[in-house]
C-alpha positions in Angstrom: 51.3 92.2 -36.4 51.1 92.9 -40.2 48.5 90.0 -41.9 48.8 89.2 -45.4 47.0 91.4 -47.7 44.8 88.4 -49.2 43.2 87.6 -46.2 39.5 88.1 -46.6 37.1 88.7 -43.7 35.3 86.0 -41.9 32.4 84.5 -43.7 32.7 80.8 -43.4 34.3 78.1 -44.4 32.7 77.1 -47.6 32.0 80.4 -49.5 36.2 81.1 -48.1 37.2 77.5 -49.6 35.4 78.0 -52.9 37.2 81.4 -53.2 40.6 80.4 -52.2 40.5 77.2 -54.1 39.8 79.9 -57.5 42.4 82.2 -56.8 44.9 79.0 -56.3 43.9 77.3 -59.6 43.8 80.9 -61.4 47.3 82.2 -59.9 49.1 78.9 -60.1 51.8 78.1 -58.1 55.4 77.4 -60.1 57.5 75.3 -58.5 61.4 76.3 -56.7 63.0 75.6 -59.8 63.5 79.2 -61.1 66.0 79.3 -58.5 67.9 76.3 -60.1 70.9 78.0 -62.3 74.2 76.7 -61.0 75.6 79.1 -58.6 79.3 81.2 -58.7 81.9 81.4 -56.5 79.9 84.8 -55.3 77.1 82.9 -54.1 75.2 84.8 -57.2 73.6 83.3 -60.4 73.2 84.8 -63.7 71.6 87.3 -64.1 71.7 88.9 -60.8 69.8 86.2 -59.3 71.1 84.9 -55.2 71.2 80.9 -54.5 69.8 79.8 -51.4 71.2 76.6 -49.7 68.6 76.7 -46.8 66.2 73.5 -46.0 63.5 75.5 -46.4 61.1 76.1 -49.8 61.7 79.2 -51.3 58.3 80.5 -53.6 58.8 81.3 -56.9 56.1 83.6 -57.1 56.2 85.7 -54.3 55.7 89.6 -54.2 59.4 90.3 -54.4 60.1 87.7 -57.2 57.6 88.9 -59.3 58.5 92.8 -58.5 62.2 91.8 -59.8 61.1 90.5 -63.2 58.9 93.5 -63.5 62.0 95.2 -62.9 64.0 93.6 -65.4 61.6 93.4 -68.0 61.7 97.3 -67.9 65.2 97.8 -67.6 65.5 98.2 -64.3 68.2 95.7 -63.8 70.3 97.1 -60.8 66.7 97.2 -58.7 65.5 93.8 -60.1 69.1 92.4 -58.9 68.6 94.0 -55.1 65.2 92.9 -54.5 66.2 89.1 -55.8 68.2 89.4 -52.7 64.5 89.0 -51.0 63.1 86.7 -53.4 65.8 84.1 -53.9 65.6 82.9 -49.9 62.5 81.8 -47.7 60.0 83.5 -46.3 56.7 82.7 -43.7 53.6 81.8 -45.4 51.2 83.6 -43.2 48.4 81.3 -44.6 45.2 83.8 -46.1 41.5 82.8 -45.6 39.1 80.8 -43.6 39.6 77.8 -45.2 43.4 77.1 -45.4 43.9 74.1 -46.7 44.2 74.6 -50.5 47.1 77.2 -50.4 49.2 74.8 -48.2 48.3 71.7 -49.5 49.9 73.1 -53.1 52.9 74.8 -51.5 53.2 71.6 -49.7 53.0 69.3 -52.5 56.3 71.8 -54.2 58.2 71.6 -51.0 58.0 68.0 -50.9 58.9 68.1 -54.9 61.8 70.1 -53.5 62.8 67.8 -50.5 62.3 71.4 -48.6 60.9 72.4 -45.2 57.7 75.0 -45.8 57.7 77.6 -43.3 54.2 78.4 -42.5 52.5 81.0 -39.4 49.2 80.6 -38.0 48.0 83.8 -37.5 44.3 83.6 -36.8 43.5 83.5 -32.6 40.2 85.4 -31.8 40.2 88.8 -31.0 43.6 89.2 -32.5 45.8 92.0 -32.5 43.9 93.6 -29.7 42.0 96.3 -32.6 45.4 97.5 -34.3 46.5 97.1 -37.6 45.7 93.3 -37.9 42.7 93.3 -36.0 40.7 90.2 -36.9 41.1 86.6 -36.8 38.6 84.0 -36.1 35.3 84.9 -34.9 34.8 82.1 -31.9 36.9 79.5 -30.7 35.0 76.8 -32.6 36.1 78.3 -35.7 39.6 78.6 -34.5 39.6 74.7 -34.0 37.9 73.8 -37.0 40.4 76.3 -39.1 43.5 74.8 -37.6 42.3 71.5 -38.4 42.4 72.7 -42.0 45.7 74.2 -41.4 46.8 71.0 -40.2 45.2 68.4 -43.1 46.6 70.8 -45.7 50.1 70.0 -44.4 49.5 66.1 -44.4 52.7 64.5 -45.0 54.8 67.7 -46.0 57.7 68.7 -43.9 56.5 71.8 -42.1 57.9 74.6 -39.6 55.0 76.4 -37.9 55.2 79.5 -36.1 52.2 79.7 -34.2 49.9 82.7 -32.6 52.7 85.8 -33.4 51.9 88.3 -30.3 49.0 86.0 -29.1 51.0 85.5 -25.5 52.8 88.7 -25.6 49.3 90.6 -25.4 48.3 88.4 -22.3 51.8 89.6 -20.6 51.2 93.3 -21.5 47.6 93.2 -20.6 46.0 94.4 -23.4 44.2 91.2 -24.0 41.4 91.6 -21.4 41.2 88.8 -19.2 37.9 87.7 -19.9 39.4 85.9 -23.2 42.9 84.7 -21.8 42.0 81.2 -20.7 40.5 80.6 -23.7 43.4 81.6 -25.7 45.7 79.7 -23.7 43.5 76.7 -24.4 43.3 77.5 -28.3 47.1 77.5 -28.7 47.5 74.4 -26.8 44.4 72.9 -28.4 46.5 74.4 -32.0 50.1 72.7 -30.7 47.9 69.4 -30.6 46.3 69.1 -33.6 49.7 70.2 -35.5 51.9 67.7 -33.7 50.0 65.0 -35.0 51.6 65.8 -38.8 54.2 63.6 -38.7 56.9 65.7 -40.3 55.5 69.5 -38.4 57.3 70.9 -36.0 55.8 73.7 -33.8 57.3 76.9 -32.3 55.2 79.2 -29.8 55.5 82.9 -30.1 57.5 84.7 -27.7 57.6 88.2 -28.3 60.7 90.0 -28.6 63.4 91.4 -25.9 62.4 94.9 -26.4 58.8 94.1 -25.6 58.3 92.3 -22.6 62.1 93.0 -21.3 61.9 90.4 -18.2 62.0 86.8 -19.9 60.6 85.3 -16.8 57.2 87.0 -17.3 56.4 85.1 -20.4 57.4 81.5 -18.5 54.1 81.0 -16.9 52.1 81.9 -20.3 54.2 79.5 -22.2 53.4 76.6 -20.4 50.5 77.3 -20.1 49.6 77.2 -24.1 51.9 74.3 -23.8 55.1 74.8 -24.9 56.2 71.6 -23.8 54.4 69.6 -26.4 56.1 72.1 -28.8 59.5 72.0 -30.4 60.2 75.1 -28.5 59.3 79.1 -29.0 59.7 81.9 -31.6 61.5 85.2 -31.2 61.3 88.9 -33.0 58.8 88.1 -35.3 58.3 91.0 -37.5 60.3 92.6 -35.5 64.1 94.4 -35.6 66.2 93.1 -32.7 69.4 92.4 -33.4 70.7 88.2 -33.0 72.3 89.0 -30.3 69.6 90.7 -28.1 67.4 88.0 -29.7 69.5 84.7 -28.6 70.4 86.1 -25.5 67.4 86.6 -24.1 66.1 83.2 -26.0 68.8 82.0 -23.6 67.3 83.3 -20.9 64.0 82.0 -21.3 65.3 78.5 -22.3 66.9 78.0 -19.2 63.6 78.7 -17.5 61.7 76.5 -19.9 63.8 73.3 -19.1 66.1 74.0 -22.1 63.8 74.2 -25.0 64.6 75.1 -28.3 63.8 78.3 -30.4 63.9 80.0 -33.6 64.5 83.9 -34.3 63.2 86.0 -36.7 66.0 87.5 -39.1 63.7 89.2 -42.0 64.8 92.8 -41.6 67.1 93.0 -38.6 70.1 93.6 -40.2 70.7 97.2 -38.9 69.1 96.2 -35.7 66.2 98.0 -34.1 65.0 101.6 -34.9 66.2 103.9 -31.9 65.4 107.3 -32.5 62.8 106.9 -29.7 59.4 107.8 -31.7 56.0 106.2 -31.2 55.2 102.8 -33.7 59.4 102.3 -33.9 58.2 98.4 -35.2 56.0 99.9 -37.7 57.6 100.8 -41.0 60.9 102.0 -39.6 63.1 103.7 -42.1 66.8 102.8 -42.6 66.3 99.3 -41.5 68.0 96.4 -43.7 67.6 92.5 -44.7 68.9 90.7 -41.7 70.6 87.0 -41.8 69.7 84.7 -44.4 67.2 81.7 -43.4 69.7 78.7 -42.0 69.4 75.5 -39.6 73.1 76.5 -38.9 72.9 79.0 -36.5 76.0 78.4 -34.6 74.1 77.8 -31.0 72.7 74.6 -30.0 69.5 76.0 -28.5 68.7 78.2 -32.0 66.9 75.8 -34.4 66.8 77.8 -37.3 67.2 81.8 -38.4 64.1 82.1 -40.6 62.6 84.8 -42.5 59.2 84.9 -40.9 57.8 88.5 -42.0 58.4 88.7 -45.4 60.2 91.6 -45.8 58.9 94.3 -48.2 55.0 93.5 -46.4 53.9 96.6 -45.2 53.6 96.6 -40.8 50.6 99.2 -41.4 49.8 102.7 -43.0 51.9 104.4 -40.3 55.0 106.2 -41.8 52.8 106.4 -45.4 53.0 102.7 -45.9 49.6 100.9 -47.3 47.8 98.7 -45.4 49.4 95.9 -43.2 50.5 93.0 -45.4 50.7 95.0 -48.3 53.8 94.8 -50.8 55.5 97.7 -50.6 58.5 97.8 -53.6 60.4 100.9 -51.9 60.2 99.6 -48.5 61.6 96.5 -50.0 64.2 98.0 -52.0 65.4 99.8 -49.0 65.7 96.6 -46.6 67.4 94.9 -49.8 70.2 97.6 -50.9 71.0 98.0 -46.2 71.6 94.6 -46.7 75.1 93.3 -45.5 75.6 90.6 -48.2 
């Protein structure tokens, strides 16, 4: 699972927190109101820019909003206009650092500006990624805690969508976290859905895997409860992945019914042409041909789907495979090719 590009190695709290706090106050963080211009009958704005109507805070400054007025300043207009079909709508903030709570205390404090939701993922369990592309995360379980406290504080009163631990469980079910650090994980997320439930305006939604992954829903029913879903608002599917909606709510089904009925969201960042199925190795890293999937909505159309969110933000790379830079990296011609297989 890709992590952001910004995310420096461990080294504690305090030398992370001075760091991030100078990179915050340096970059600045405008607020959503670049995506203000009234809207057209298309759904467009001028010039080329897309309206998003979605509860959730849409950054002004990501990687694909400043790539498009790059773009436009040098004349690439017809590019600038497909990648604002990435920039325009809402993506995960997969928070960078050891010390969170600057960066989403300030997105917070625009969200709130905005009356919007900030969609944020937690992405920082011990021995993460079992030694792939994002290896990494925090280096004991007493870190973990203490950085998901800052997570947490840095959300305060903000309304807040957390997607927490992508792959953490999934790795347990497919055995290539060794057992020796299972229990603890399954206390750390539990431990995590604790601390974040006591924001009062945070919801919390457990990471599932995908269908294509761990086929059999009723293997990852046992895991769930375990990091205690129940105290959740329900579980997350396809995250940085490519299943289609379908695949993804009908298995989310699946596993619901199993769960007592609980809730879940599903990943829709760059599943618009559905998975890649040409049957080569790494077919979630990088896959070519792929395209922007549905736009982030509460109205999904199934009482059990909370919300289609963009969770991977498209044009991040997955990894180097395929001649992509590292994992989390912006990558404009990946980008540009999810934006112009895009259906609308």
């Amino acid at each position: 699972m890709p992590v952001p590009s910004v995310r420096p190695p461990v080294r504690g709290l305090a030398l992370a927190a001075a760091a991030l706090l100078l990179t915050t106050l340096a970059a600045g963080c405008a607020d959503a109101g670049r995506e203000g211009r009234a809207a057209t009958s298309t759904g467009r704005t001028a010039p080329g820019r897309v309206t998003d109507d979605s509860p959730f805070w849409v950054d002004p400054e990501s990687s694909a909003a400043v790539q498009a007025d790059s773009w436009q300043k040098q004349g690439r207009a017809a590019d600038a206009a497909l990648i604002r079909r990435i920039s325009a709508h809402p993506q995960g903030m997969w928070v960078p650092g050891d010390y969170p709570r600057p960066a989403i205390a300030q997105a917070g404090t625009r969200a709130k500006k905005a009356d919007k939701t900030l969609v944020l993922v937690a992405y920082n369990i011990p021995h993460r990624d079992c030694g792939q592309h994002s290896a990494g995360g925090a280096h004991s379980a007493d870190f973990y805690y203490q950085w998901i406290d800052a997570f947490a504080t840095g959300i305060g009163d903000a309304k807040a969508l957390v997607v927490l631990e992508p792959d953490a469980l999934g790795h347990i079910v497919d055995g290539c976290t060794p057992a020796e650090y299972q229990e603890e994980r399954y206390q750390l997320i539990s431990g995590a859905i604790d601390r974040l439930k006591k924001q009062p305006n945070t919801k919390v939604y457990v990471d599932a895997g995908n269908p294509a992954w761990i086929p059999d829903a009723s293997k990852l029913v046992e895991p769930l409860r375990r990091a205690g879903v129940d105290k959740a608002d329900g579980f997350a599917l396809n995250v940085s992945n490519f299943q289609t909606d379908a695949a993804s709510t009908a298995y989310g089904r699946r596993l619901s019914q199993q769960l007592g009925g609980a809730h879940f969201v599903v990943d829709t960042s760059r599943n618009g042409a559905g998975p890649y199925g040409d049957g080569q190795a790494e077919a979630w890293c990088n896959p070519p041909g792929r395209a922007l999937g549905k736009a982030p909505t509460t109205n999904t159309g199934d009482p059990l789907v909370d919300a289609f969110l963009w969770v991977k933000r498209p044009g991040e790379s997955d990894g180097t495979c395929r001649s992509g830079p590292p994992a989390g990296k912006w990558w404009a011609d990946y980008a540009l090719g999810l934006a112009r297989g895009a259906k609308s």
